[in-house]
C-alpha positions in Angstrom: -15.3 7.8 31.4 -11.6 6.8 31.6 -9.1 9.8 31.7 -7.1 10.5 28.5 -3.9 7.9 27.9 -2.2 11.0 26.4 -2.7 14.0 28.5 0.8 14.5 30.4 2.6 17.3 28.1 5.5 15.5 26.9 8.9 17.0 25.5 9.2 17.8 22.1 12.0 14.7 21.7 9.9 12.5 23.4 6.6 13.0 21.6 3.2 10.2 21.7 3.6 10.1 17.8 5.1 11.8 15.1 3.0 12.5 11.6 4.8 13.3 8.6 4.0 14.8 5.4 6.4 16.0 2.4 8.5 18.5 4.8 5.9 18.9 7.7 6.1 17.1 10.6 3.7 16.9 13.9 5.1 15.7 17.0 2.0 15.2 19.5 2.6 16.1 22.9 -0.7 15.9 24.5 -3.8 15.0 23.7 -7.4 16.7 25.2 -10.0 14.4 25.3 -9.7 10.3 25.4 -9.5 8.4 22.0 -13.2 7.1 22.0 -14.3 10.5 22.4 -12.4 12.1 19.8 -13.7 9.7 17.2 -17.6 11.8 17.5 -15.7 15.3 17.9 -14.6 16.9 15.0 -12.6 19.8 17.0 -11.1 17.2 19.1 -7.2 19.4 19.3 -4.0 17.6 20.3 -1.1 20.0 21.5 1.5 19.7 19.0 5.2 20.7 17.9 5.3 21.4 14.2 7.9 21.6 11.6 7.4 23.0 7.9 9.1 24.8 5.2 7.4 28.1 6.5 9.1 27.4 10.4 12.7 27.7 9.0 13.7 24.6 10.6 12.4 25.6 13.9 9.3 24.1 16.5 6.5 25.7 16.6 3.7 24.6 19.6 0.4 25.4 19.7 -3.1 23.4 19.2 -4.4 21.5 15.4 -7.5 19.5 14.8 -7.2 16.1 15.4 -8.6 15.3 12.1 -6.5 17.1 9.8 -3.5 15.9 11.5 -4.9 12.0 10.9 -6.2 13.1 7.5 -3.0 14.9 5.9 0.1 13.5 7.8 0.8 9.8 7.6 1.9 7.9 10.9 5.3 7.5 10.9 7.0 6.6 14.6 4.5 5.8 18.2 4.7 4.4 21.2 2.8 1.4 22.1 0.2 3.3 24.1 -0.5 5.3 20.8 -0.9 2.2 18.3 -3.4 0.8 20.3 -5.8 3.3 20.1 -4.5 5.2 16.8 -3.4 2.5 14.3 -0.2 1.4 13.4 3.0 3.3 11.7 3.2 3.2 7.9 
């Protein structure tokens, strides 16, 4: 199995992908497992920088479900590497 495209931790201005939602945002810095993979995992976690109304306009890291990110936050800026295997930005 090929390694993961995504899993160098990246700075939090240089993110994969950014998701967006209302005020929330998800920067994704790294990624655990490859794409293919994640599709058949429903834990599958990317490392992530998060924004909300509750963070007080400050980052906060840590680890969210792939699948929440994908099913809540809308796609809003990538780089190449991330559109091919995710989609493209809305």
């Amino acid at each position: 199995m090929a390694r993961t495209p995504f899993g160098k931790t990246r700075e939090v201005e240089k993110p994969y992908a950014i998701y967006r939602h209302g005020d929330w945002e998800w920067r994704i810095l790294k990624t655990y497992q490859h794409p293919d993979k994640e599709k058949s995992n429903q834990y599958a976690r990317w490392f992530v920088a998060a924004k909300s109304p509750m963070t007080y306009g400050s980052w906060e890291y840590g680890d969210t479900y792939a699948t929440e990110i994908q099913q809540y936050g809308h796609l809003s800026l990538a780089d190449a590497g991330w559109l091919e295997h995710y989609g493209e930005v809305a």
